[in-house]
N, C-alpha and C positions, 0 to 999 in steps of 0.2 A: 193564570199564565197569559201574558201579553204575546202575542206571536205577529212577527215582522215578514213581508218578504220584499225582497229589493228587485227589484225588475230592471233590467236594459235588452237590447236587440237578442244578442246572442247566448248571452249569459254565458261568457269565458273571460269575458274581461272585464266591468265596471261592476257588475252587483256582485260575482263572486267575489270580490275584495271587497264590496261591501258587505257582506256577510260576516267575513273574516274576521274585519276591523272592528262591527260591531258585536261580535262575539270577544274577540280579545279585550272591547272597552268593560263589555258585561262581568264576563271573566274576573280582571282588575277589579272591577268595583266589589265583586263577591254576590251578582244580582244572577247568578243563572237559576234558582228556582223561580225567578218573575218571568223570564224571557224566553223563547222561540224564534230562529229565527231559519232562514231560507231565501237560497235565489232561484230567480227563472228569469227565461227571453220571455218575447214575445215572437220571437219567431221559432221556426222549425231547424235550425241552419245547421246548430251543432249538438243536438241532443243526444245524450248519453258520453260526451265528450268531457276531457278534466279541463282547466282553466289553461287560458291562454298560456305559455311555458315564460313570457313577458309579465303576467297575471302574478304565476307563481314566485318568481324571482323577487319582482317588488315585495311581495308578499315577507318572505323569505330576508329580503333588507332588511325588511322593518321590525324582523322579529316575531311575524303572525302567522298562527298556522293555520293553512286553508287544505280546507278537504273539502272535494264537491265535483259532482256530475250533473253537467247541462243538463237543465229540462225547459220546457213549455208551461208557463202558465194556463193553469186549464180551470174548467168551474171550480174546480169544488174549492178551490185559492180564496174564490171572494167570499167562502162562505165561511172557511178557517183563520184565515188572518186577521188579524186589529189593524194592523197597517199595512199597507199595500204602498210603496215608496218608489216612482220613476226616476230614472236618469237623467229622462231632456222629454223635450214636450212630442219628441215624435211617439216615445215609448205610450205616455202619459195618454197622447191621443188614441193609441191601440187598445190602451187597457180601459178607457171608459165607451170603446165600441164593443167591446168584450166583455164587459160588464152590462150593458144595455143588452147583448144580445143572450145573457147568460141570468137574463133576468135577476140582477141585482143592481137595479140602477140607481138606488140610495147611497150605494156605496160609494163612499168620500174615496180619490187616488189622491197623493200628494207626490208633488217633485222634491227629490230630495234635501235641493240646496234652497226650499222656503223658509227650512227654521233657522237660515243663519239672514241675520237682519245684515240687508244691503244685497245680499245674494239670490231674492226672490224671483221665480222667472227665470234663472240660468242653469242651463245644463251642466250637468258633469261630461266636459267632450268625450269623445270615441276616441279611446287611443289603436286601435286595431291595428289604421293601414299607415303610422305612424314608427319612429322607434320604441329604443327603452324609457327617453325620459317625457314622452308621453307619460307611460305607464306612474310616473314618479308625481308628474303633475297634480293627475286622478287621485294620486293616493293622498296626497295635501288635501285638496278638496274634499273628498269624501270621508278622511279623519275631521273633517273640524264640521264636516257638515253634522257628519252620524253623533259627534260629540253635542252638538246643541238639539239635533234631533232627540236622542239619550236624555237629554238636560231636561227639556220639554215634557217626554212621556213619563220620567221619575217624578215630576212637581204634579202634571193632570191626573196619575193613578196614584200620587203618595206614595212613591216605593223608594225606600232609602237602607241601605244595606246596616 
């Protein structure tokens, strides 16, 4: 089993929908005995909290269903996950001083939007202090990211439904 986790700041808004979106891709495809997947912040802000009520709505447009309580990435993350996937490089910068500190400094972070060619390097913005169609933006992005992300790990592990 391949196990994913999506990391952003607070974990109510950008990786809880990514979780979501790549559970509903997994789903679809008929791949959930391959996959695992989970989000976390990297901070403290909102743990034990549901997603954004902005989070949930988009969610809820699009047709996906999201279930999930804020946490913090903590050790035992780098030691369980295959992928470990940031939002923007702030995230990215915290989880390999946390990985250095947490003694796994082998371990590869990826920014989410690397596997879509032209998009390397850029964040998925922070919709928070934003409206709804913030939230609406994110969810484009992060469909077509997590979709070639998806695309990527089915061809490197050979998994096809």
């Amino acid at each position: 089993m391949i196990k994913v986790l999506f990391v952003c700041l607070g974990n109510i808004c950008r990786s809880p929908l990514a979780e979501a979106i790549f559970n509903h891709k997994v789903k679809n495809l008929g791949l959930q005995p391959y996959f695992k997947s989970d989000s976390a912040g990297t901070s403290d802000y909102h743990i034990g909290e549901l997603p954004d009520e902005r989070t949930i709505r988009c969610a809820q447009s699009n047709k996906i269903d999201i279930n999930h309580r804020s946490r913090q990435v903590n050790r035992v993350d780098f030691r369980e996950f295959d992928y470990i996937l940031a939002m923007d490089q702030q995230n990215l910068q915290n989880l390999n001083q946390m990985k250095t500190k947490y003694g796994f400094g082998e371990k590869e972070i990826y920014l989410i939007r690397d596997f879509v060619e032209g998009s390397q390097g850029q964040p998925v913005p922070d919709p928070y202090y934003g409206g709804e169609e913030g939230f609406h933006e994110i969810f484009q992005i992060l469909d077509e990211a997590i979709g070639h992300f998806l695309n990527t790990i089915q061809e490197r592990h050979r998994i096809y439904a």
